[in-house]
Backbone as a chain_set.jsonl record, in Angstrom:
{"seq": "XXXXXXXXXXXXXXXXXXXXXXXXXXXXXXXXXXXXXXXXXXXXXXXXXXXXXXXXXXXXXXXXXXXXXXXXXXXXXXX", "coords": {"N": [[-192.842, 186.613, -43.903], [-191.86, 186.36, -40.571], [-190.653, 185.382, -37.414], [-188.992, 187.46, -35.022], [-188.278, 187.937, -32.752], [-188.681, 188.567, -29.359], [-191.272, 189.415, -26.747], [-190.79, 190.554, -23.668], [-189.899, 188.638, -20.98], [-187.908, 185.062, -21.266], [-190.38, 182.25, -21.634], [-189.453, 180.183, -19.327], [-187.502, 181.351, -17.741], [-189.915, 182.903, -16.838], [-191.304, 180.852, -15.527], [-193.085, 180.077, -16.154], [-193.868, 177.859, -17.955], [-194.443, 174.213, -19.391], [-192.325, 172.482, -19.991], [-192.49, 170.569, -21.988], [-195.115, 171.175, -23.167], [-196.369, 173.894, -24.864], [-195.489, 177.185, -24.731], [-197.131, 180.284, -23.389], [-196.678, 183.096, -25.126], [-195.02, 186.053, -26.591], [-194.348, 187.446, -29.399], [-192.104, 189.06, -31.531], [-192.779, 189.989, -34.975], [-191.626, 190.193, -38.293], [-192.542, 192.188, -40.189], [-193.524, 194.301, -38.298], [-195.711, 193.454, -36.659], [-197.201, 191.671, -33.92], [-197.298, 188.788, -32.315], [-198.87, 186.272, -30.618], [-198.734, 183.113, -28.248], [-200.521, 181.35, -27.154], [-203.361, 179.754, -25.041], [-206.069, 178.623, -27.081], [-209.074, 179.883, -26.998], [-211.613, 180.284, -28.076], [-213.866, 178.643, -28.532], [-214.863, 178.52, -26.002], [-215.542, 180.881, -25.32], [-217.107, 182.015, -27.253], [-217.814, 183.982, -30.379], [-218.519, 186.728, -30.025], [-217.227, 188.032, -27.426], [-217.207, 190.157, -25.705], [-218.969, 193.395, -25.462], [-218.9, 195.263, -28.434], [-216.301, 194.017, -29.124], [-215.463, 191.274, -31.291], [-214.823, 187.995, -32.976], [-214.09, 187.46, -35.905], [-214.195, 184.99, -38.25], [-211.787, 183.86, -39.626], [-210.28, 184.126, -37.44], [-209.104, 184.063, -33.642], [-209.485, 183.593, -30.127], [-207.308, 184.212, -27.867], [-206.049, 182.958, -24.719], [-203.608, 184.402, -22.662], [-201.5, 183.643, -20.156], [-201.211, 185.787, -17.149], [-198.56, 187.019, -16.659], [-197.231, 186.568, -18.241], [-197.911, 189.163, -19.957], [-197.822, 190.738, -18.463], [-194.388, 190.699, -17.793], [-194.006, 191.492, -20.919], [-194.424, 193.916, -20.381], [-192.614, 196.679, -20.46], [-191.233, 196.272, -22.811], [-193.194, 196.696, -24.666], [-193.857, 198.94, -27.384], [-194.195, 202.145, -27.431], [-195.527, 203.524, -29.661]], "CA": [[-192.979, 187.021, -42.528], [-191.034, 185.722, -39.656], [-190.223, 185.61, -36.144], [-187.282, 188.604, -35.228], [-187.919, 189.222, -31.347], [-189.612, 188.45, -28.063], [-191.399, 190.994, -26.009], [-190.469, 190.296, -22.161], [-188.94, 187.294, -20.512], [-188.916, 183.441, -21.813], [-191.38, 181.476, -20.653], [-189.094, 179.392, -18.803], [-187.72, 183.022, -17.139], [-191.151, 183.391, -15.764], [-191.652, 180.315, -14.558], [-194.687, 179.622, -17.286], [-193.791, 176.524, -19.023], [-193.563, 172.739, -18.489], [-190.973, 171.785, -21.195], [-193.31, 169.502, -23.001], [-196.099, 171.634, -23.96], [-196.561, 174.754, -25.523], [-195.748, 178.022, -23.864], [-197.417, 181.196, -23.687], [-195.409, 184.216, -25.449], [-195.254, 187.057, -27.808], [-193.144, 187.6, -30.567], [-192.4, 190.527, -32.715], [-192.792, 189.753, -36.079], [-190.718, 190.893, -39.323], [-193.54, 193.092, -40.659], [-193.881, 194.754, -37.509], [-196.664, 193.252, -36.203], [-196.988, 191.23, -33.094], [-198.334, 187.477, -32.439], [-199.434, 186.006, -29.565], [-199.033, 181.757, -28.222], [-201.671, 180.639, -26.108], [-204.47, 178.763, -25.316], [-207.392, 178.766, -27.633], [-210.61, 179.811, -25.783], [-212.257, 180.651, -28.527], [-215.441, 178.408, -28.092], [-215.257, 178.462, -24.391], [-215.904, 182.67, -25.38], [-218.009, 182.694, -28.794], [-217.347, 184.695, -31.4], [-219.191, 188.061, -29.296], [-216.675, 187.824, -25.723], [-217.688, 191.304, -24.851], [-219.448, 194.577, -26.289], [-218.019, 196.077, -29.296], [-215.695, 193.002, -29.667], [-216.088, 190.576, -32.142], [-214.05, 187.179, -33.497], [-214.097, 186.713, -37.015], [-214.027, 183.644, -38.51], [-210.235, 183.402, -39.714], [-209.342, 184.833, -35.669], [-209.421, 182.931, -32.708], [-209.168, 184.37, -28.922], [-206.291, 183.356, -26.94], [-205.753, 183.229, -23.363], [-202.493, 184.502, -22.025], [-201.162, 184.354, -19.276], [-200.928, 187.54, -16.474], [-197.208, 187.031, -15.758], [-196.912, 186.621, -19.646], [-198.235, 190.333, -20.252], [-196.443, 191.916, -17.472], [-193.086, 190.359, -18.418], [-193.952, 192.11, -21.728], [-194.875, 195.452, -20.935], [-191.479, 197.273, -20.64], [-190.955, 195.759, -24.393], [-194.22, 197.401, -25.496], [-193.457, 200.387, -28.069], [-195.51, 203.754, -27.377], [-196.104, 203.45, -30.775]], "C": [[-192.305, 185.975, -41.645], [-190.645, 186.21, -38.397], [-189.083, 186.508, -35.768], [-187.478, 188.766, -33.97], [-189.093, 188.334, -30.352], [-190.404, 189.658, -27.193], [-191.418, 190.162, -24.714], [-189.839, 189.392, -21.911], [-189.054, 185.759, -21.22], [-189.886, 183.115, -20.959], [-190.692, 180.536, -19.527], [-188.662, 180.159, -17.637], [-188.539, 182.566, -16.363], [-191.912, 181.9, -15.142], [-193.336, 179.655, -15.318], [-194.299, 178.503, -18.512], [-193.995, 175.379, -18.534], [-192.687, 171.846, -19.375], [-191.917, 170.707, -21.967], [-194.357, 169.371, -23.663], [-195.733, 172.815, -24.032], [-196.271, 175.282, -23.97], [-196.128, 179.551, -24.233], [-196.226, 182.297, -23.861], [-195.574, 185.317, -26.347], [-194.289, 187.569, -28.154], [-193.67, 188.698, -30.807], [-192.167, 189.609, -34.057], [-191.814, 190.883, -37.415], [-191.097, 191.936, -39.977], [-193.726, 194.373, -39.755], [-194.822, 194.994, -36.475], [-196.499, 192.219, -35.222], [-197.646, 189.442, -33.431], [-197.676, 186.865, -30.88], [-199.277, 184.344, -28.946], [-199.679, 181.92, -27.114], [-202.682, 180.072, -26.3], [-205.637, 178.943, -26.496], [-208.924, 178.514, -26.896], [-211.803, 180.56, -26.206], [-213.658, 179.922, -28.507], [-216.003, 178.222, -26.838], [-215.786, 180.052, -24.59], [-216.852, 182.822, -26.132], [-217.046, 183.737, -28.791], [-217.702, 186.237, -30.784], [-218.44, 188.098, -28.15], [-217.409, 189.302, -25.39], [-217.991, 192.352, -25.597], [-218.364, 195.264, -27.204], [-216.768, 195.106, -29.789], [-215.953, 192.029, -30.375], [-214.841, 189.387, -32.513], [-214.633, 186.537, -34.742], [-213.965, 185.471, -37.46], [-212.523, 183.169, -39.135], [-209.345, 184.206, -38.221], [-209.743, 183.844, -34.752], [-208.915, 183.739, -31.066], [-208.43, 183.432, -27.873], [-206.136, 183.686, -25.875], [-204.077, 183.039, -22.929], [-202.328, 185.005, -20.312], [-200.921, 185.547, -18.287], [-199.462, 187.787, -17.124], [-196.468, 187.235, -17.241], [-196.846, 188.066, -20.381], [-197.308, 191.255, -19.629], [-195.147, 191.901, -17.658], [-192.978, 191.582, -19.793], [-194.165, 193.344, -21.867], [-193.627, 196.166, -20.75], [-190.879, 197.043, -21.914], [-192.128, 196.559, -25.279], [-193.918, 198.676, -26.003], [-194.817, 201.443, -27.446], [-196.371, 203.888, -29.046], [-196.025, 202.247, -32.033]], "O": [[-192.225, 184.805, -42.017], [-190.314, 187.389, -38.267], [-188.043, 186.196, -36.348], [-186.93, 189.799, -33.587], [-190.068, 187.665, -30.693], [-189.918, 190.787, -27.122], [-192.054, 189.108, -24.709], [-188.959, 189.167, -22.742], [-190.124, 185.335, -21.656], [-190.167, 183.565, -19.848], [-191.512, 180.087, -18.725], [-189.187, 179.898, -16.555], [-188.253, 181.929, -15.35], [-192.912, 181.911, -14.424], [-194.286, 178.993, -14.898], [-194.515, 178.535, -19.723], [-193.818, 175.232, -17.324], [-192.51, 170.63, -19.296], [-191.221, 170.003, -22.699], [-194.768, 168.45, -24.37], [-194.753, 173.108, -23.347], [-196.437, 174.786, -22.855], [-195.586, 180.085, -25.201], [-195.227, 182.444, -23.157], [-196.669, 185.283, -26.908], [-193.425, 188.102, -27.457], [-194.756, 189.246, -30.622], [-191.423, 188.629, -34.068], [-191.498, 192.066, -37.287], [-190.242, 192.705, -40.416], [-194.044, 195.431, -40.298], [-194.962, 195.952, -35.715], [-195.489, 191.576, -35.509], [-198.236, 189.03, -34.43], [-196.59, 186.957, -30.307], [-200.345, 183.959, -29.423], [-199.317, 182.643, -26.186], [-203.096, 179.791, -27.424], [-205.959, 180.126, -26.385], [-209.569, 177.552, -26.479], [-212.644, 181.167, -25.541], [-214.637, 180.668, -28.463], [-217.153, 177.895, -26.543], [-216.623, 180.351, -23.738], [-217.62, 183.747, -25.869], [-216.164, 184.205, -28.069], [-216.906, 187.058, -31.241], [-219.326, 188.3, -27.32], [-218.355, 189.213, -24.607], [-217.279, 192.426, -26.599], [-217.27, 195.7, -26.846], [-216.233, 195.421, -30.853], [-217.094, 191.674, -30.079], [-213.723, 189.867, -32.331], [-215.351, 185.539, -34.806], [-213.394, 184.783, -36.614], [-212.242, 181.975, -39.031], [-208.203, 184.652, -38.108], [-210.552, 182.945, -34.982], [-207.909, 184.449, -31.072], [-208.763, 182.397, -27.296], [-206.03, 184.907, -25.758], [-203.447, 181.983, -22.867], [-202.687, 185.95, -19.611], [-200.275, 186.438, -18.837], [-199.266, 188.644, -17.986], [-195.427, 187.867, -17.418], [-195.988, 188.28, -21.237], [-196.475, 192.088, -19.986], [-194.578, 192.991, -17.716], [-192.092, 192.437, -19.78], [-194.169, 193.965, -22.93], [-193.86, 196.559, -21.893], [-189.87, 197.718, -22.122], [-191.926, 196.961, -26.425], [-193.704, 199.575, -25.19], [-196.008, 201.284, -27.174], [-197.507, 204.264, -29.336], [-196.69, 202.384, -33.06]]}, "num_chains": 1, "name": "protein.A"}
């Protein structure tokens, strides 16, 4: 598995980076499956964030960016 794609603008684009740390983003993957960089806010959330949701113990809940999402939704497949 491997990185093949971006969905929306760089981070640098949108104005969401600071060149010396990490920036939020989302790749397409080679499989066809997506992945996600951002914060980890998984014990600021627990493992329960909201009804019917749940975080397993090999998952972790990341906080992205708005500007990060919106960039990406014209990249989002229908299917």
């Amino acid at each position: 598995m491997k990185v093949i794609g971006r969905l929306g603008r760089t981070p640098a684009e949108r104005g969401d980076t600071t060149s010396t740390t990490g920036s939020p983003d989302i790749l397409t993957l080679s499989d066809g499956a997506f992945t996600v960089i951002g914060v980890d806010i998984t014990e600021e959330l627990g493992p329960d964030p909201w009804k019917d949701a749940r975080c397993a113990p090999n998952e972790r809940i990341v906080r992205v960016t708005r500007t990060t999402l919106i960039a990406a939704k014209n990249d989002i497949p229908d299917e």
